[in-house]
C-alpha positions in Angstrom: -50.3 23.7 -19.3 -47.4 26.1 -20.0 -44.9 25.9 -22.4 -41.4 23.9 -22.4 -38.4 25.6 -23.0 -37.1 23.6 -26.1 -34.1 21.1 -25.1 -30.8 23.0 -26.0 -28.4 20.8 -28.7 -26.6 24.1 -29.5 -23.0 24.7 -28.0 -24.0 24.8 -24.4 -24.7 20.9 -24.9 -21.7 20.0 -26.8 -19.3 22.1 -24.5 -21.2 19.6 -21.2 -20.7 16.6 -23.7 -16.8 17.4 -24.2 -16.0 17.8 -20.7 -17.6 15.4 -19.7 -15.9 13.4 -21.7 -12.9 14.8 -21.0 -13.7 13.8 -17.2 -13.7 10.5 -18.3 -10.8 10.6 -20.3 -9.2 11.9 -17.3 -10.7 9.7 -14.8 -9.2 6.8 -17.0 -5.8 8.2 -17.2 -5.4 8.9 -13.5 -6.2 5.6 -13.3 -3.6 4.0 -15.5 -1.5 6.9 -13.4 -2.2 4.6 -10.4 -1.8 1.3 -11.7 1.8 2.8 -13.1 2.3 4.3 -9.4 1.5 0.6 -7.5 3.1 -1.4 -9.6 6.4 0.7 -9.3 6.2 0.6 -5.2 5.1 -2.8 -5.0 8.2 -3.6 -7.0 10.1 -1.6 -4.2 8.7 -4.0 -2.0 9.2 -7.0 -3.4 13.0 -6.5 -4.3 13.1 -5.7 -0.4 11.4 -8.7 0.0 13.9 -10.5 -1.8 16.5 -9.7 0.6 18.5 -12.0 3.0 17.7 -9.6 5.5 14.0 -10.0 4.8 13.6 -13.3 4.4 15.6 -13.8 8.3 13.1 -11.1 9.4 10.0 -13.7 7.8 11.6 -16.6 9.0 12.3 -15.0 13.0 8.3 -13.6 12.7 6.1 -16.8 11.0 3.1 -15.9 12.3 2.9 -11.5 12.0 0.4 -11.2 9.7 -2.7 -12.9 12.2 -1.1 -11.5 15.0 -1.0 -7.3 13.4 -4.5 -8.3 11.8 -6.1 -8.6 14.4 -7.1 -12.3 13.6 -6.5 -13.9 16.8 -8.9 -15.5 18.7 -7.7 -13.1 21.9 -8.5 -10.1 19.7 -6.3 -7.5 18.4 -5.8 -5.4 21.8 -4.7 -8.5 23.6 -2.5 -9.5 20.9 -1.0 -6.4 20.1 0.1 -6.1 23.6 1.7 -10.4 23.4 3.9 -9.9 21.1 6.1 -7.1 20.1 5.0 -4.2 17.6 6.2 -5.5 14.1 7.2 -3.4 11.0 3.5 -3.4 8.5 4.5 -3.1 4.7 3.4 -0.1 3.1 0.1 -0.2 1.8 0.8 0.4 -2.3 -3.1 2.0 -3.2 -2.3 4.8 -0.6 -3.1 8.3 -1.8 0.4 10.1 -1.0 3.1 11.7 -2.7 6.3 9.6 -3.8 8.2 11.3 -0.9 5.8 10.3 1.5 5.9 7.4 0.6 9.2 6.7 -0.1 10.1 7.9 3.4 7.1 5.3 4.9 9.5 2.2 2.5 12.7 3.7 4.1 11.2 3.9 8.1 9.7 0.1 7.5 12.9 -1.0 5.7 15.2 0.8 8.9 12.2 -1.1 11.3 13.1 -4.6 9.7 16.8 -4.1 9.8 16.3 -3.3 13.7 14.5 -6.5 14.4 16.9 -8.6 12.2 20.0 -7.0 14.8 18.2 -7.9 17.7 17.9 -11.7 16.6 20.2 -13.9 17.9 22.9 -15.4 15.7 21.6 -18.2 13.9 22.6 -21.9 15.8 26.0 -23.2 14.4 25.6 -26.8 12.8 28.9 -27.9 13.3 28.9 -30.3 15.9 
C-alpha cells in the first residue's frame, strides 16, 4: 500500500469553500437579476396588451396562437403558408441585452400597428 497524502483543511480548502460559495451567492443573484429583468418586460408587454390597438389586433386574429404554434392538424408548414405571417410577442426569459430587446418590443409593436391599418373599418351599427 502507499501512503495518502493527508486531506488539506488549511487555506487551500477554505479559499474553494468561499468561492464556491460565492458561485452560489452569485448564481442566486443573477437569478433574482432575471426574475427583476422578466417581470419588467413582461410588464412592457402587457401595458401594450392593454391597448385599443391591441385588443383590435386580438379581436381581427382569434385563432394566432394554434395557427404560429404549429398546432394545427395541417402542420405548421401548411399553415404557416394559410394564413398570413403574424407578429410573435417577445419571448421575456431570452438571454439579450435591454437594447436588443427593446428594439425586438418596438419591431413587434410597429408589426401589430401594420396589421391593425390594414383591417377594415369596423361595421357601422347605425341602421
Amino acid at each position: 500500500g502507499g501512503a495518502k497524502a493527508p486531506a488539506t483543511s488549511g487555506p487551500q480548502q477554505q479559499v474553494s469553500a468561499q468561492s464556491q460559495a460565492q458561485g452560489q451567492a452569485q448564481g442566486q443573484l443573477q437569478t433574482e437579476e432575471e426574475k427583476h429583468r422578466e417581470k419588467k418586460r413582461m410588464e412592457e408587454i402587457i401595458k401594450f396588451k392593454s391597448t385599443d390597438t391591441y385588443k383590435t389586433f386580438d379581436r381581427a386574429f382569434p385563432n394566432r396562437q394554434k395557427a404560429n404554434e404549429g398546432g394545427h392538424k395541417k402542420g405548421k408548414k401548411q399553415v404557416a403558408s394559410i394564413l398570413p405571417a403574424l407578429p410573435q410577442t417577445p419571448d421575456v426569459r431570452m438571454k439579450a441585452s435591454s437594447r436588443v430587446f427593446q428594439s425586438l418590443l418596438t419591431d413587434w409593436k410597429r408589426e401589430i400597428h401594420g396589421k391593425v391599418e390594414t383591417l377594415p373599418p369596423p361595421e357601422s351599427k347605425w341602421c
